[in-house]
C-alpha positions as CSV (number, residue, x, y, z in Angstrom):
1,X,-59.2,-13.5,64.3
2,X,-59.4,-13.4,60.1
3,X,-57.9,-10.0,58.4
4,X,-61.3,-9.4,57.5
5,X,-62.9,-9.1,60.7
6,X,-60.0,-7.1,62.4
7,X,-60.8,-4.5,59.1
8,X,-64.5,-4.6,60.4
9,X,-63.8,-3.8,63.8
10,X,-61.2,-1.3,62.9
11,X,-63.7,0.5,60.5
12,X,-66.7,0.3,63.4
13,X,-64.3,1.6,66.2
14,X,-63.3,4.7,63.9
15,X,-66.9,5.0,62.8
16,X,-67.9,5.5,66.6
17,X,-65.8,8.1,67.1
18,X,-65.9,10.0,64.3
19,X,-70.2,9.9,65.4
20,X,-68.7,10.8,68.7
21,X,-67.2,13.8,67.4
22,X,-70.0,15.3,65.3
23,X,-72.1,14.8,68.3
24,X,-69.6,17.1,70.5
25,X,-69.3,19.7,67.7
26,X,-73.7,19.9,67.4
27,X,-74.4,19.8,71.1
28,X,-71.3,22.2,72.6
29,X,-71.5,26.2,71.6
30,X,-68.7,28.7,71.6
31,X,-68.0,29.8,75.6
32,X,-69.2,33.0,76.0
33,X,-68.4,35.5,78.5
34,X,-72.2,35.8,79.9
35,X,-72.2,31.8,80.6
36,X,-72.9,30.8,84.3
37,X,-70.2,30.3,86.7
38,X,-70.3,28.7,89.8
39,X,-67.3,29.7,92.6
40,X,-68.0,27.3,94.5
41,X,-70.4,24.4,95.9
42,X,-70.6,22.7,99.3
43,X,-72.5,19.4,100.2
44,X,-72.8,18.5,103.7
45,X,-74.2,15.0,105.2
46,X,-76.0,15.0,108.3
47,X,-77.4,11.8,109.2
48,X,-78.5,10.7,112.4
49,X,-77.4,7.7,112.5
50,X,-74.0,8.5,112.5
51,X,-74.6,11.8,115.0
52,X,-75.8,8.1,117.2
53,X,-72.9,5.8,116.4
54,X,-69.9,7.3,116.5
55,X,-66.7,5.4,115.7
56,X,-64.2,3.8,118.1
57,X,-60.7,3.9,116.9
58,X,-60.6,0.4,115.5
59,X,-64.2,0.7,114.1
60,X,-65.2,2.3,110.1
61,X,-68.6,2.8,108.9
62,X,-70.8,0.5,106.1
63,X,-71.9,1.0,103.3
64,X,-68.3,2.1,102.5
65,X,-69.8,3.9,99.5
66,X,-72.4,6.0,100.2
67,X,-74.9,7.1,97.3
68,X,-75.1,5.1,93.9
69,X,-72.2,3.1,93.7
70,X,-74.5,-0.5,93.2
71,X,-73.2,-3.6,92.1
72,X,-69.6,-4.1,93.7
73,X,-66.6,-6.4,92.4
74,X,-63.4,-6.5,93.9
75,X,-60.2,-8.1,92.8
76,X,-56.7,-7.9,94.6
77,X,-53.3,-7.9,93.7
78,X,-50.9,-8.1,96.5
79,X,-51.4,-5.3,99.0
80,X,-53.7,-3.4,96.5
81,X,-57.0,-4.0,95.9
82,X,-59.2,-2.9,93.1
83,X,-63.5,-2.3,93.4
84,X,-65.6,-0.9,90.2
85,X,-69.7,-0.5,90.5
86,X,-72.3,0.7,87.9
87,X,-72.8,3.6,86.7
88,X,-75.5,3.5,84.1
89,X,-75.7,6.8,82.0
90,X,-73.7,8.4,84.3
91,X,-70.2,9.1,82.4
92,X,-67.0,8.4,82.9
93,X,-68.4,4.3,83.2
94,X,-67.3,2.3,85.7
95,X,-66.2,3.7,89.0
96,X,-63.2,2.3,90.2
97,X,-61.4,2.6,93.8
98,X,-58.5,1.6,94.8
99,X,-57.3,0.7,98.6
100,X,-54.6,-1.1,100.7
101,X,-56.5,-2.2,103.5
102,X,-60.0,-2.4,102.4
103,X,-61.4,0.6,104.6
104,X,-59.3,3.9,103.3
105,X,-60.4,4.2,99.3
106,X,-59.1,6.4,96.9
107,X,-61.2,7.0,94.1
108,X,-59.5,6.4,90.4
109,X,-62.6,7.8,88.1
110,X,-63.6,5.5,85.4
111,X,-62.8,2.5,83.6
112,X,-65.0,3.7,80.4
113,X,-63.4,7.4,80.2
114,X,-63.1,7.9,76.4
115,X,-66.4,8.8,74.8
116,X,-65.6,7.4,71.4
117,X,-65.4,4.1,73.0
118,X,-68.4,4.4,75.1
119,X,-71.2,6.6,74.4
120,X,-74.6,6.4,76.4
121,X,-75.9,10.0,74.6
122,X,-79.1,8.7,73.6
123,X,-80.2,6.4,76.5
124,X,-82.1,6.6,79.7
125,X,-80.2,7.3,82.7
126,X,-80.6,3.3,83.9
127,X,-79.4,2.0,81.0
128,X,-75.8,2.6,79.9
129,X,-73.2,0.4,81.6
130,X,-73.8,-2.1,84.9
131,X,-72.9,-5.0,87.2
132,X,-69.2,-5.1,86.2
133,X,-66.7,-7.5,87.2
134,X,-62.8,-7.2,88.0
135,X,-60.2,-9.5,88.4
136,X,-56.6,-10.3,88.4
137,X,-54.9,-12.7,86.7
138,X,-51.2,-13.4,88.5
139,X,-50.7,-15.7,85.5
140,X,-50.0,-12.9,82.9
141,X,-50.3,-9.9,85.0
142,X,-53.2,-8.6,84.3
143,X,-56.4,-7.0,85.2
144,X,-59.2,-7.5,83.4
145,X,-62.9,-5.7,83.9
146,X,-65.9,-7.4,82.0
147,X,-69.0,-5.8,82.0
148,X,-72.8,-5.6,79.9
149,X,-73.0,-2.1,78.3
150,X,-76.5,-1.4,76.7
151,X,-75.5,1.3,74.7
152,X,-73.8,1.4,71.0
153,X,-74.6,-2.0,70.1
154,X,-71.6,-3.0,72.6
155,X,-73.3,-5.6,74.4
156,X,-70.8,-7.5,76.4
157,X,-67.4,-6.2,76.9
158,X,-64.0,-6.8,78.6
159,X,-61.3,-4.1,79.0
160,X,-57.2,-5.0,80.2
161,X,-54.8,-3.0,81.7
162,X,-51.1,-4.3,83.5
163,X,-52.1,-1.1,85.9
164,X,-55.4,0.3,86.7
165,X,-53.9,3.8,88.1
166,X,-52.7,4.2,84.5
167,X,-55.9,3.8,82.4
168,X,-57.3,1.0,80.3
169,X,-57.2,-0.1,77.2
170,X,-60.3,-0.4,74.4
171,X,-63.2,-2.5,74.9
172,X,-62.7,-5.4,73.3
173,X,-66.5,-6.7,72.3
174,X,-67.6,-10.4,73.5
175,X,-69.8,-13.1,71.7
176,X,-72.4,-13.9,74.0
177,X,-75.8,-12.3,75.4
178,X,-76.9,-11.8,78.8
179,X,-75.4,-9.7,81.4
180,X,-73.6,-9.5,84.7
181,X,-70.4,-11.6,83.0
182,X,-67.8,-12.1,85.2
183,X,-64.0,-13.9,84.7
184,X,-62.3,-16.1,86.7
185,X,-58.5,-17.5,86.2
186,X,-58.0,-21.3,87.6
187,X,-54.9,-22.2,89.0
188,X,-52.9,-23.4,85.7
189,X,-54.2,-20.4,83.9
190,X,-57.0,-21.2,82.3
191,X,-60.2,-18.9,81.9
192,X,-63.8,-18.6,82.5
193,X,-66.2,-16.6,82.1
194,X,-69.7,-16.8,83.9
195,X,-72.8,-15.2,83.3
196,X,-76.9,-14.6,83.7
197,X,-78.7,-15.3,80.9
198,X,-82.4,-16.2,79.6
199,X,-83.1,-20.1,79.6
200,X,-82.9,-21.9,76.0
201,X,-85.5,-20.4,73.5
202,X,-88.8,-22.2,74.5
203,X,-87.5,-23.4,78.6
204,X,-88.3,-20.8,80.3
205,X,-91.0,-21.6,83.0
206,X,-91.9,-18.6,84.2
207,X,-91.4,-14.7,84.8
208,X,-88.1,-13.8,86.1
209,X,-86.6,-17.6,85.5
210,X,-83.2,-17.1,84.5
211,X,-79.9,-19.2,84.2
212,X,-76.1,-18.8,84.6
213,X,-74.1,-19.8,82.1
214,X,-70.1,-20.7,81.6
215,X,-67.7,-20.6,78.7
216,X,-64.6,-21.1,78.3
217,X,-61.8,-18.4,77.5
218,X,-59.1,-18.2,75.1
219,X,-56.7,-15.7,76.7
220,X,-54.8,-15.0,73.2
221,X,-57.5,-13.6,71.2
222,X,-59.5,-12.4,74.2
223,X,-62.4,-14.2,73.2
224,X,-65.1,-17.2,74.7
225,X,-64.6,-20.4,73.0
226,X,-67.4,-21.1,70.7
227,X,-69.4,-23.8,71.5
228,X,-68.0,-24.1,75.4
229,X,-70.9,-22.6,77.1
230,X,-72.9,-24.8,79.7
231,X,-75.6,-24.1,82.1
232,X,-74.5,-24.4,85.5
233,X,-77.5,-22.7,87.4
234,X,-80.9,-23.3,86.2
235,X,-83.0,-21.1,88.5
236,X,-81.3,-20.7,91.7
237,X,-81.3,-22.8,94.6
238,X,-84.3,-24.6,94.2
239,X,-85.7,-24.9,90.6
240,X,-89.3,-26.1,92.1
241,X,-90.0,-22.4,94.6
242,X,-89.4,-21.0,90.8
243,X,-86.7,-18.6,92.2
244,X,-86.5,-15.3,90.1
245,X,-83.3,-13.5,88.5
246,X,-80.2,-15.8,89.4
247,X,-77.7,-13.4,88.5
248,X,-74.3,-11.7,89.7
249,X,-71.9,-14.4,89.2
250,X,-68.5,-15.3,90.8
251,X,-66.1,-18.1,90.8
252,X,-64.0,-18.6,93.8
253,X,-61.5,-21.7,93.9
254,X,-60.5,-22.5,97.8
255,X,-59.4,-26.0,98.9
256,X,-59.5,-27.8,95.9
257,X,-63.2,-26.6,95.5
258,X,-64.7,-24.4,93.2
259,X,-67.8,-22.0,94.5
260,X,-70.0,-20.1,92.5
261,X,-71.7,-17.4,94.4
262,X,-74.8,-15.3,93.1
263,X,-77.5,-13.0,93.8
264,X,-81.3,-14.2,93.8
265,X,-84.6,-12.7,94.6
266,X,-84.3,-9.4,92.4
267,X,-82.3,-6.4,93.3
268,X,-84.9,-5.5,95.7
269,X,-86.9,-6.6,99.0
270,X,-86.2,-10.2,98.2
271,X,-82.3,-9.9,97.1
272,X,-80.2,-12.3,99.0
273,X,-76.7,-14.1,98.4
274,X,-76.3,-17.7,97.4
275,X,-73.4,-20.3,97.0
276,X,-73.0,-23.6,95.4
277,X,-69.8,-25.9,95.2
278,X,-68.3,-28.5,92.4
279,X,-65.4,-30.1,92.1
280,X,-65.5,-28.5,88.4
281,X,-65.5,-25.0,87.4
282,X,-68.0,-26.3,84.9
283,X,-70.0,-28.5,87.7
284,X,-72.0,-29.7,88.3
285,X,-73.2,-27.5,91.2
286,X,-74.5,-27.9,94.5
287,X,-76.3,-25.4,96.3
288,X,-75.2,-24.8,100.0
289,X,-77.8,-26.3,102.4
290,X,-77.2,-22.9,104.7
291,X,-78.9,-20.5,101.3
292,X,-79.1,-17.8,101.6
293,X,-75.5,-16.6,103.0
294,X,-76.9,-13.2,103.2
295,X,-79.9,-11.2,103.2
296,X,-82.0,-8.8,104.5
297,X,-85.1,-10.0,103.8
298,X,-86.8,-11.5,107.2
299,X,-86.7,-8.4,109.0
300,X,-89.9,-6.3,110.3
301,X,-90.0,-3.5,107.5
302,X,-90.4,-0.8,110.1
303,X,-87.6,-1.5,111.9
304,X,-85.2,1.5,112.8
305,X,-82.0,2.3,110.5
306,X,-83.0,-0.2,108.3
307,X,-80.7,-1.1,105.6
308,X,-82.4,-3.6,102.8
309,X,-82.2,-5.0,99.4
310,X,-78.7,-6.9,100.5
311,X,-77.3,-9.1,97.6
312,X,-75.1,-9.0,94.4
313,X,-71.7,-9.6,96.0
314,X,-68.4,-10.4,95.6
315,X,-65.4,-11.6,98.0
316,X,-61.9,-11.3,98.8
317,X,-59.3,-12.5,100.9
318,X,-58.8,-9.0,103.4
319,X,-55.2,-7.9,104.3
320,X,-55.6,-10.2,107.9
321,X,-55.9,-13.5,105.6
322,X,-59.9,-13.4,106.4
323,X,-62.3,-13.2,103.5
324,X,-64.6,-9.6,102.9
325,X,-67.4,-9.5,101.2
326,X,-68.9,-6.1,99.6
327,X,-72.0,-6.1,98.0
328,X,-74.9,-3.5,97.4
329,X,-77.9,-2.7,100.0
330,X,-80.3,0.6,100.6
331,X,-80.9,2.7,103.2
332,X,-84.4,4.6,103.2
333,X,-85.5,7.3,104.3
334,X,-88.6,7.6,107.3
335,X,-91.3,7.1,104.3
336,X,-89.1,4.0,103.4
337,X,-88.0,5.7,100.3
338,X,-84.7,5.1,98.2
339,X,-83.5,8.4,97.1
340,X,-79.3,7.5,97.9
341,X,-79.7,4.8,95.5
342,X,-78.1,1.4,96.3
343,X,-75.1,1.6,97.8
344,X,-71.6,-0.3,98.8
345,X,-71.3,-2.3,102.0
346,X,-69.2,-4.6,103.3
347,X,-68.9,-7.3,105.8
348,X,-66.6,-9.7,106.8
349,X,-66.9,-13.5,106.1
350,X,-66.5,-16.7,107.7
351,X,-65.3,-19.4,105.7
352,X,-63.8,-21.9,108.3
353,X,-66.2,-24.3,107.3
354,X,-67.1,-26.1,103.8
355,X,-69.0,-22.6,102.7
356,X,-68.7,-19.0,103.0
357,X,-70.7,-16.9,105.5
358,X,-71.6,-13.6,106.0
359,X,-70.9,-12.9,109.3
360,X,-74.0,-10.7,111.0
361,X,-75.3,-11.1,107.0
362,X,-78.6,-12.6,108.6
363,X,-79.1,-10.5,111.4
364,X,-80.2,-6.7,111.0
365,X,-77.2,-4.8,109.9
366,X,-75.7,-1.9,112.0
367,X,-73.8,0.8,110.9
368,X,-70.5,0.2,112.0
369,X,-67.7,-2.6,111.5
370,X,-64.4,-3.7,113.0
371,X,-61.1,-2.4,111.0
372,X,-58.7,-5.5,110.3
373,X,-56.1,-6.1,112.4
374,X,-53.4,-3.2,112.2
375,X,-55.5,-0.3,110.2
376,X,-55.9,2.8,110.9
377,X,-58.8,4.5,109.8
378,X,-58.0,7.8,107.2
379,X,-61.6,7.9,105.4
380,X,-62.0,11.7,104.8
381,X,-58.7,12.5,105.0
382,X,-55.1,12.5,102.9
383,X,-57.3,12.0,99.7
384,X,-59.4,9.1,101.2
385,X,-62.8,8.7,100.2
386,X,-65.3,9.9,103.1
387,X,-68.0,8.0,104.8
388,X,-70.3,8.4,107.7
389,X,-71.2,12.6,107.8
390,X,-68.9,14.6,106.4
391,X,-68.7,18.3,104.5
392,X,-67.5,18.3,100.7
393,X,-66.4,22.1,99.3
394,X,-65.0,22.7,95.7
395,X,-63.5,26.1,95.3
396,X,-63.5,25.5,91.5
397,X,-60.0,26.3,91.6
398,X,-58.0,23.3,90.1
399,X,-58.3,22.5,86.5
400,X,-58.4,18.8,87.7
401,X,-61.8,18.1,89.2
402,X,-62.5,15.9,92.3
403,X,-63.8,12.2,90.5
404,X,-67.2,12.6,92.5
405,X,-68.1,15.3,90.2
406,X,-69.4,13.7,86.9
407,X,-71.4,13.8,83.4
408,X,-74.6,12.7,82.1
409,X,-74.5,10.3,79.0
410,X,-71.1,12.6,77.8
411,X,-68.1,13.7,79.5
412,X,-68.4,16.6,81.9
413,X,-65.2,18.2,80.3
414,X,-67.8,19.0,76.6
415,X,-69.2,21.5,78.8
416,X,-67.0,22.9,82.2
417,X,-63.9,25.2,81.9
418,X,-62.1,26.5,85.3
419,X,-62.0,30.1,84.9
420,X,-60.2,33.1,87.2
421,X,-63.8,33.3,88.8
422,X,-64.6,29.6,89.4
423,X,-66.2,26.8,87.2
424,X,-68.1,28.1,84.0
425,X,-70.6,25.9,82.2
426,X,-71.0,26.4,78.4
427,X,-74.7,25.7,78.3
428,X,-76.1,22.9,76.3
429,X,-79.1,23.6,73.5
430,X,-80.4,20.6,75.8
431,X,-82.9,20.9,78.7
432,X,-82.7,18.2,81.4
433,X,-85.8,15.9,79.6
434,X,-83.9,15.3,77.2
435,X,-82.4,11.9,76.3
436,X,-79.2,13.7,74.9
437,X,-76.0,14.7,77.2
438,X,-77.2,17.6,79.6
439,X,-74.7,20.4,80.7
440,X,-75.0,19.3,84.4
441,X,-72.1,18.5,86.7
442,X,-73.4,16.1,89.1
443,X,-72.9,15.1,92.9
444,X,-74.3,11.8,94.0
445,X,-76.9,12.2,96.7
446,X,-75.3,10.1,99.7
447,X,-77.1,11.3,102.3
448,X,-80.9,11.0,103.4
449,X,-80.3,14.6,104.9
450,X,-78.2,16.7,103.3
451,X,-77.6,20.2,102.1
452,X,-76.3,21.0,98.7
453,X,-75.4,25.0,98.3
454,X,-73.6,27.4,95.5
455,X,-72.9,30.3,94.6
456,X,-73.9,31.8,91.0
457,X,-72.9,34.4,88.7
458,X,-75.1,34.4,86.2
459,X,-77.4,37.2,84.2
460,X,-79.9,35.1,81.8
461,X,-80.8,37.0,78.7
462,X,-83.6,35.0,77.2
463,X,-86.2,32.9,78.6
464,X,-84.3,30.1,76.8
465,X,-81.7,30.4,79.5
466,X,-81.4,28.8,82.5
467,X,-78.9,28.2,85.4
468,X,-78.9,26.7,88.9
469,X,-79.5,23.5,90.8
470,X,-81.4,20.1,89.8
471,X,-81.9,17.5,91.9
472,X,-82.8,14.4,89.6
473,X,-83.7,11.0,89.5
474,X,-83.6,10.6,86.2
475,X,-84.9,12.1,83.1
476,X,-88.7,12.0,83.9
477,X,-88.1,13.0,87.3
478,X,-86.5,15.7,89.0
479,X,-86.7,19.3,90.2
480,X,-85.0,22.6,88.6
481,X,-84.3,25.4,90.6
482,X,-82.7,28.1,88.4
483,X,-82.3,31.5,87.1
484,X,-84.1,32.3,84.2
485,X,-86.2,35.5,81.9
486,X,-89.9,36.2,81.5
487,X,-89.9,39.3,79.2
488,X,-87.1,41.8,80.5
489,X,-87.4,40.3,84.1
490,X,-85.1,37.6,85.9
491,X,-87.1,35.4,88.2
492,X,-86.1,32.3,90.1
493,X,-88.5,29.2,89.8
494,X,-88.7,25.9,91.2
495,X,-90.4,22.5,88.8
496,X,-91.2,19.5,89.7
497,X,-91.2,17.0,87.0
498,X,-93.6,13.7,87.1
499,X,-93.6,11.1,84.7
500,X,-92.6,13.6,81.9
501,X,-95.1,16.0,83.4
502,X,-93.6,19.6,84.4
503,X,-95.1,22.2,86.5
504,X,-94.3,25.1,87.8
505,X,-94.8,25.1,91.8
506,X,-92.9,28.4,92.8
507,X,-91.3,31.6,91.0
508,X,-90.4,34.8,92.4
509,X,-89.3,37.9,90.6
510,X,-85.8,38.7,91.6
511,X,-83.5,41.5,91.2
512,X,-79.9,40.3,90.8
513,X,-77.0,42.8,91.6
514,X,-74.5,40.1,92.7
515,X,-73.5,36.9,93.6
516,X,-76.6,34.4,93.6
517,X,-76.8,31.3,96.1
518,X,-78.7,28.5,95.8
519,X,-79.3,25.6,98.0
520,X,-81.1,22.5,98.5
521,X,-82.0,21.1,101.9
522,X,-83.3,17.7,102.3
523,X,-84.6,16.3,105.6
524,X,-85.7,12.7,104.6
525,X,-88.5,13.1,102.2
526,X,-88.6,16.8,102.5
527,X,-86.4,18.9,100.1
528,X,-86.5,22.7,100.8
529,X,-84.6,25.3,98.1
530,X,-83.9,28.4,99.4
531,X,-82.0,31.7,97.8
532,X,-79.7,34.7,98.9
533,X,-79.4,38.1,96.9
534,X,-76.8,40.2,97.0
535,X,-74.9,38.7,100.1
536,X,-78.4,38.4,102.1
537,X,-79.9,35.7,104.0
538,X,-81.5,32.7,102.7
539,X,-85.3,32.5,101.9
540,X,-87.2,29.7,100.9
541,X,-89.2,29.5,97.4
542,X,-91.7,28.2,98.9
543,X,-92.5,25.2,101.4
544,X,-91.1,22.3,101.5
545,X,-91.5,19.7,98.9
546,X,-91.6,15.9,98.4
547,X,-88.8,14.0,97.3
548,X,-91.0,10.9,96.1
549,X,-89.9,12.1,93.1
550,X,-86.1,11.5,93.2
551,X,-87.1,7.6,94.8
552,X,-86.7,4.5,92.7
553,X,-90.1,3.2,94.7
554,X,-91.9,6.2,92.5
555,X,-89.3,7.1,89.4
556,X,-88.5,3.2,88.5
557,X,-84.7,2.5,87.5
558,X,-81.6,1.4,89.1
559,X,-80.0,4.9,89.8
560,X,-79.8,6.8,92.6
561,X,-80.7,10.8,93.1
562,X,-78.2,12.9,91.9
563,X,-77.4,16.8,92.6
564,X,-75.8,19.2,90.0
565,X,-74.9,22.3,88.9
566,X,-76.9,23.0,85.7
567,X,-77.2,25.1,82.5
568,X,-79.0,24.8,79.4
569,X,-79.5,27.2,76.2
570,X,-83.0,25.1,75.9
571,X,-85.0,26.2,78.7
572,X,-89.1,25.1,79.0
573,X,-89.2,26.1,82.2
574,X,-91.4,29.3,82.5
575,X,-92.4,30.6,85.6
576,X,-96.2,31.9,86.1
């Protein structure tokens, strides 16, 4: 790289984050003793599917990780093995999990922590950062993560690190378009990178028709090799069905062999798992004659505990020497409704023969899987990431916050502070609408029934202030259920927000003399907030209501519905 470019860089990286600053300093006010604080919040999962299957003692549940953690890569390094998803607007970028067995994960945070180096304040909540890839490279010790970030101009980007417990370092921009880029280190070292991208200007022969690339990689200067990049894939499997969004790549090298596996169909009821073979990293390459390895595709859609949209996968060899495969599915509610987003299973694979197989990847998928040989199952416990039903309290007592817990387009640290009575949120001039960072501290929803419940101190002053729950889909889409002022009277309301349209569907006068709780119910498609004054029952503001709203089948996008504890200093929301 010339002296001149390296001075480019250098001035556009310190350019970012001196934007990033000025940004915190305009959006973040002084804390102020009359903020909101929360002392605590509880979510509890309650599904019946696993009230209906429990587990054995050699048996764990799938999806692995429940709510929106889409688009899974894994990589291993010895005994430890290393998985990051999407995350979108959602901020830190880039969940990452760590495990030794492949069925008790501990969750790291993210990959993109620093905000100066990754900033998603002005976009949509499915923009952002997705379909990463991870891998190790034994050759130089190293693990890298590459990944398509639509946000800052970054495009895509690849980030290092000798030790992913210990943070990485800074994104180091890549010079080539498309997205889902993943790398892949051949025996002697060398480096490739593969990719979806559109066909060459003029080819393309119809909508969704895409192709996967491969360039070369110069390990030195961390960069593709100009003029190295081939189309391997044109179209999927078969080029004459005109099979839509070939995408997801990864190269696998086994017996000589070199296997590039992808997702087709779309990331929806048509997403499946294909593999093709060369005896090239650049191929040629043959599709399998058994396509798809997985998918969930052929089923009756009224079948019972469906899970769908199976694809965009990755594999790796398990801690028994047999190959795993995690990838993303859904799980919909009884009006068939995706409101937990797409989330991470796993199965294992069978790859005694020529190609890799998900095993049960073609038949209906239940909910539960056998542990490898020798592993005891700890989800839930000793700092393990939970799965199947389970309860999740935060006392807000610890100034470091559980990784579930995150930001919207900015770090949740801008706005939280543990104080002696619990967490307090320095309210935003920024109302959840808004395509700016929101003073919201989110839980993913990871359950089709759930509760979500807190407890809030809070005295609004204006009608410009606002505190309580939201349950969101994304910016265009969501409920608030807060505290707020209409003349010199608090009231609590409930909106529901359509396609940017917001109305007011129930507000009751209230008369707070302590503690407030809040909570959100949600049976399937029906979501019912309730309140408690003053150390009193629960009531509902009014009935039930529909949570078509926080589904990707009505909202659009790639996220899934998120929960949070929410203030603003920019409040619309007026009750009647």
């Amino acid at each position: 790289m010339s002296n001149k470019k390296k001075i480019l860089i250098s001035v556009a990286i310190l350019f970012c984050s001196i934007l990033a600053q000025a940004q915190e300093s305009t959006i973040k006010k002084k804390k102020s003793s009359k903020d909101p604080i929360f002392s605590n919040a509880t979510y509890v999962g309650d599904d019946q599917i696993y009230k209906s299957n429990p587990l054995k003692e050699d048996e764990f549940y799938s999806p692995i990780l429940q709510g929106c953690y889409p688009d899974p890569a894994i990589t291993r390094k010895g005994d430890d093995y290393y998985m990051v998803c999407s995350s979108f607007a959602m901020f830190p970028g880039v969940p990452i999990f760590h495990s030794k067995d492949l069925v008790n994960w501990t969750d790291l945070g993210g990959v993109l922590n620093k905000v100066s180096e990754f900033n998603p304040h002005d976009t949509g909540i499915s923009a952002g950062v997705y379909a990463p890839g991870i891998t190790y490279n034994p050759h130089n010790d190293t693990f890298y993560m590459i990944v398509t970030a639509f946000t800052g101009g970054l495009g895509n980007i690849i980030v290092k690190t000798k030790d992913p417990k210990k943070g990485w370092g800074s994104p180091i921009k890549l010079a080539f378009d498309g997205i889902d880029p993943s790398i892949f280190f051949d025996d002697n070292g060398k480096g490739y990178v593969v990719h979806n991208d559109a066909p060459d200007k003029g080819k393309e022969l119809y909508n969704g028709h895409r192709v996967i690339k491969v360039w070369e990689y110069d390990l030195e200067k961390d960069q593709v090799i100009p003029g190295t990049d081939k189309i391997i894939v044109d179209g999927g499997v078969d080029l004459s069905k005109k099979p839509i969004w070939i995408e997801a790549p990864h190269l696998y090298k086994k017996d000589n062999h070199y296997y590039l596996m992808c997702a087709e169909g779309g990331t929806g009821g048509n997403h499946s798992e294909v593999v093709f073979i060369s005896d090239n990293p650049k191929g040629p390459f043959k599709p399998a004659s058994n396509n798809p390895i997985l998918t969930q595709r052929y089923f009756p859609q009224n079948r019972p505990n469906k899970v769908d949209w199976a694809g965009h996968a990755d594999l790796v060899l398990g801690p028994d020497n047999k190959y795993y495969g995690v990838f993303l599915g859904i799980r919909p509610n009884e009006k068939d409704r995706v409101n937990a987003g797409r989330e991470t299973f796993m199965l294992p694979v069978d790859w005694s023969g020529t190609f890799p197989v998900f095993e049960n990847g073609l038949v209906p998928m239940g909910p539960k899987l056998k542990m490898p040989n020798g592993v005891v199952n700890k989800t839930g416990k000793d700092g393990f990431f939970p799965n199947g039903n389970f309860t999740f309290t935060e006392n807000f007592t610890s100034e470091k916050l559980d990784y579930r817990w995150i930001g919207l387009r900015g770090p949740r640290e801008h706005f939280i502070s543990i104080v002696k009575k619990g967490l307090q949120i320095t309210p935003f001039a920024v109302n959840i609408k808004e395509l700016k960072p929101t003073s919201t501290l989110f839980y993913r929803q990871q359950h089709n029934t759930f509760s979500f419940t807190t407890t809030l101190d809070y005295k609004p002053e204006s009608e410009k202030d606002l505190a309580g729950i939201v349950c969101l889909q994304n910016e265009r889409y969501n409920y608030v259920f807060g505290v707020t002022k209409k003349g010199k009277d608090t009231y609590i309301l409930l909106e529901r927000t359509e396609n940017g349209q917001s109305e007011i569907i129930s507000s009751a006068k209230i008369e707070v003399k302590g503690a407030l709780r809040l909570q959100v119910k949600a049976a399937g498609d029906n979501y019912q907030f309730s309140y408690a004054l003053n150390g009193g029952n629960f009531e509902n503001l009014g009935n039930p209501v529909s949570g078509d709203i926080l589904s990707t089948n009505v909202a659009g996008g790639f996220t899934g519905a998120l929960v949070g504890l929410y203030a603003t200093s920019s409040n619309n929301s007026h009750p009647k």
